[in-house]
N, C-alpha and C positions, 0 to 999 in steps of 0.2 A: 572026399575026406582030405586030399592031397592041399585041393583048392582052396581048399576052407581055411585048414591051418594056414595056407599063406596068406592071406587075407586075413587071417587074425596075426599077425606074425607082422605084415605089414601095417595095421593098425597100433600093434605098441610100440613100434620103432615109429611114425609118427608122431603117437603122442608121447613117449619119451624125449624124442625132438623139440618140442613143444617146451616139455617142462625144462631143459634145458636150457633153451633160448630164455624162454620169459624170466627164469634164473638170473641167466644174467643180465639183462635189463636190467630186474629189479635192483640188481647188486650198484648195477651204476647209475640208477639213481636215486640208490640212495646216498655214494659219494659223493652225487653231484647236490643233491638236494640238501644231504646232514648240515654241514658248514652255512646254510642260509637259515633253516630250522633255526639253529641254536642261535646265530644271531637275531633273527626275530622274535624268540623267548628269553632274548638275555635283555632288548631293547627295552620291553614294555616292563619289564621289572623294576621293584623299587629297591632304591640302597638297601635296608632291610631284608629282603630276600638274601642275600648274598652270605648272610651269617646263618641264615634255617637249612637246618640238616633236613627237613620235609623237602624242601624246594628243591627240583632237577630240572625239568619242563615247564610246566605248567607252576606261572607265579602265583603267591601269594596273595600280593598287592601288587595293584596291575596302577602302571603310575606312567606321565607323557614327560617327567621330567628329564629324562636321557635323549630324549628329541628337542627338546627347549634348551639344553646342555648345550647340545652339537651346532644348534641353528645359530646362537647367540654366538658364541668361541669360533668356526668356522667361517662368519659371516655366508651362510651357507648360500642365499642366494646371487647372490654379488658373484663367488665361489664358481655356481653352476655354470652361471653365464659365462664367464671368464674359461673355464673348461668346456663347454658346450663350442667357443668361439673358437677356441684351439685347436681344439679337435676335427673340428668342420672346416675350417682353413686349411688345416696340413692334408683330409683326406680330398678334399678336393686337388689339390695340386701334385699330391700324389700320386691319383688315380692319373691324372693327363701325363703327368710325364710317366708312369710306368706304362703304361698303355703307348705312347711314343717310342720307349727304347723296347718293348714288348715285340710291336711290329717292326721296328727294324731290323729286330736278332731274327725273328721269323722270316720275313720277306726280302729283307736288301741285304744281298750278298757283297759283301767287300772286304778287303784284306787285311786278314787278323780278327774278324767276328767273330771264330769260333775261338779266340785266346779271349777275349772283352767277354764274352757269357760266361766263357772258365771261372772269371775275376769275379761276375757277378755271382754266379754259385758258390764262391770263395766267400762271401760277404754272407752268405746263409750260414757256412759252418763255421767263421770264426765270432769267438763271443766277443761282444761289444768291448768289456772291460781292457781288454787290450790295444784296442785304439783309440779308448777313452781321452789319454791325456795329448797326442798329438790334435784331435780336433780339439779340447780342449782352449789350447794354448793357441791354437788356428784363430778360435770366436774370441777370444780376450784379442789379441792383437791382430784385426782382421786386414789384410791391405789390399785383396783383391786383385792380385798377383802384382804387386808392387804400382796400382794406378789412384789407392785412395792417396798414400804419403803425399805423392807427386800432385795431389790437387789440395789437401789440407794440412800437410805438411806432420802427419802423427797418424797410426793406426788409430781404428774405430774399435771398440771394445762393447761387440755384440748381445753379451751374457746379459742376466736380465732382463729380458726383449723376446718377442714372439721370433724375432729374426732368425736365430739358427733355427728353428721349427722351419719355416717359411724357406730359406735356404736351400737346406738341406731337399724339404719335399720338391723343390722346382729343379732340381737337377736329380730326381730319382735316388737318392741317397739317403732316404728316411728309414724310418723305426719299420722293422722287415721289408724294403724295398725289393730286395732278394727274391725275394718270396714272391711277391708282387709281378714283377718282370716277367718269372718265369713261368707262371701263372697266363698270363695274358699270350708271350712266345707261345706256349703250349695251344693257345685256344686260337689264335689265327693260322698257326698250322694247320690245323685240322680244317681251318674253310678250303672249298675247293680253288685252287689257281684261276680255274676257268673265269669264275666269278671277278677276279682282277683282269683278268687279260681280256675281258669283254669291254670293261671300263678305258682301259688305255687303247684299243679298237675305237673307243667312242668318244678319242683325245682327251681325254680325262688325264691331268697329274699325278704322282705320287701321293704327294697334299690331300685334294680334291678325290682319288679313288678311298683315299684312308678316314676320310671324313664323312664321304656319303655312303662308302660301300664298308669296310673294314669296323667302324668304329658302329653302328645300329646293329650291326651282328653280334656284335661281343658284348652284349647288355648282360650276358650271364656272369661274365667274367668280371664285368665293372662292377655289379652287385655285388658279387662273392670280395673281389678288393675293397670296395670302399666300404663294405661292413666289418671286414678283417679291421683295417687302417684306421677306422674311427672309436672300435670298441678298444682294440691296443693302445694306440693313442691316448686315448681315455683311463684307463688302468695303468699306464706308461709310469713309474717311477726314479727310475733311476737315470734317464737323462732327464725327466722334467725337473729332480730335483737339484741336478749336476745345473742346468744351463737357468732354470728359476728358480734363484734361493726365495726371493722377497714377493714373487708374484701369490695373487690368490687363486689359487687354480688345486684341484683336489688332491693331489699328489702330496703338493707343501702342507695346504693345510692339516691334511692328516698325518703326516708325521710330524706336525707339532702339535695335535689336540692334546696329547695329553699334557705333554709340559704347559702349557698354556690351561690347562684346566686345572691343573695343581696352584699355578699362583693366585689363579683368580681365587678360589676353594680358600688357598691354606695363607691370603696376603703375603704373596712373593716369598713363601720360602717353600716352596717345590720337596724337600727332603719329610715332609712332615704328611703329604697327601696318601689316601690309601690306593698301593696299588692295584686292587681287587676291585675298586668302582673306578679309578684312572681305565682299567683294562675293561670297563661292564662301556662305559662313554665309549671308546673307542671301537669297541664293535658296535655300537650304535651309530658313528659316523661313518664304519664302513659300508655297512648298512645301506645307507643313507646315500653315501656314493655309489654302489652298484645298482641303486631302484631307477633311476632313470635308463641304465642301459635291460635291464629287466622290462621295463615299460616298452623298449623301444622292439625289441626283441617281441614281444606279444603279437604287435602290430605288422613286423617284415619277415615273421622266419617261416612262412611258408614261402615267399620269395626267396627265401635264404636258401631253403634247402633245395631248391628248383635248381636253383643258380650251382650249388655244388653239384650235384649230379649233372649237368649240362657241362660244366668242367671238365669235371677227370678227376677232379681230388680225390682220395683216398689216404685210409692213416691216419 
């Protein structure tokens, strides 16, 4: 009798377990899920829809003109390419130099390592907007520690240009670099020593051990970064829009779709467009800009998630 009830006792603590968990799952996805929902119910809808007190979900008139909007005004493919190239360039040269100063905070002991990681973990908690305007004023008037003047006789004035991107990622100093470093420190930690000191045993380099032994082991780590580093990049707006006013790349153009769909609309006078389909377009571009990392996501996030758990990440 004794046995029984706890075997029934343990079966609803179980499945209360159960319903708890799946609780919240469900709860998170549907925060993660609602905000795409609505924009793909607001995308396919027609101007008209927006005035019917019927209409909440599911349109009335199901119309493709909010995507022939956004392709036309965004130059959307032009657009792609131009942030597809962004994106793949800084995560590549990100990925090398963080994975560079990664292992050297982990394995090369020298004097003042543990004050230079302090600084790099110092770059995770401080927010960007406060060092905004010295680099800023850095990329407009670049000199390169005083050696461009002395060969063209004038700073170079970077902004505009993929270059502060480019920059920035070759010296580890990109969009969460932070992150990134300590990330990779964490993950060559964890390889056994042995495994290096077999290598310089078998006169192998620094270089040459980091290269054949060091770097085919942290494939976890380089996954887990270069997916962080190209979808951030990717959604990235507030340095893309600081360092590209004029470029085509997703950032820019979506915070001018709508000014730019109002002239087109309303012949250059902006004051007169409605901002109820100004705002219906604009989540149809953003739309629009998140489907390709949606798409890309389909295809690597069982690698993704491999690669987290092989980490350490948590949080």
């Amino acid at each position: 009798m004794i046995q029984s009830k706890l075997l029934s006792f343990e079966n609803w603590k179980k499945w209360l377990w159960s319903f708890v968990r799946y609780t919240l799952i469900l709860g998170l996805a549907f925060v993660i899920l609602y905000p795409i929902l609505q924009k793909i119910s607001t995308a396919i809808k027609d101007k008209s829809d927006l005035y019917s007190p019927i209409v909440v979900w599911i349109p009335q008139n199901y119309s493709l003109n909010n995507f022939k909007q956004v392709i036309s005004i965004m130059d959307y493919w032009e657009t792609l390419l131009n942030t597809f190239s962004l994106s793949a360039v800084t995560t590549i040269l990100t990925a090398v130099s963080c994975a560079l100063a990664g292992y050297g905070f982990a394995r090369l002991k020298f004097k003042g390592s543990n004050l230079l990681f302090a600084g790099v973990l110092l770059t995770i908690l401080v927010p960007p907007t406060t060092i905004l305007i010295p680099i800023y004023l850095n990329l407009k008037d670049f000199t390169l520690m005083g050696l461009i003047p002395l060969l063209t006789g004038k700073p170079v004035n970077l902004l505009n240009s993929y270059w502060p991107f480019i920059l920035t990622s070759m010296t580890a100093n990109s969009l969460k670099a932070g992150l990134y470093i300590f990330i990779f420190r964490q993950f060559f930690r964890g390889i056994p020593k042995e495994v290096e000191e077999a290598a310089y045993i078998d006169g192998a380099s620094i270089g040459k051990t980091f290269m054949r032994i060091m770097l085919p082991n942290a494939v976890p780590a380089i996954i887990t970064v270069t997916l962080f580093s190209f979808v951030w990049q990717w959604n990235d707006s507030f340095y893309t829009t600081t360092y590209l006013t004029s470029s085509k790349v997703m950032a820019t153009q979506l915070s001018s779709l709508p000014y730019n769909l109002a002239i087109q609309l309303d012949g250059g006078d902006a004051s007169k467009a409605d901002p109820f389909y100004l705002s219906m377009v604009q989540d149809t571009g953003i739309l629009m800009a998140i489907l390709p990392l949606i798409i890309i996501y389909l295809f690597v996030q069982r690698y993704f998630v491999e690669s987290i758990e092989r980490t350490g990440i948590v949080g």
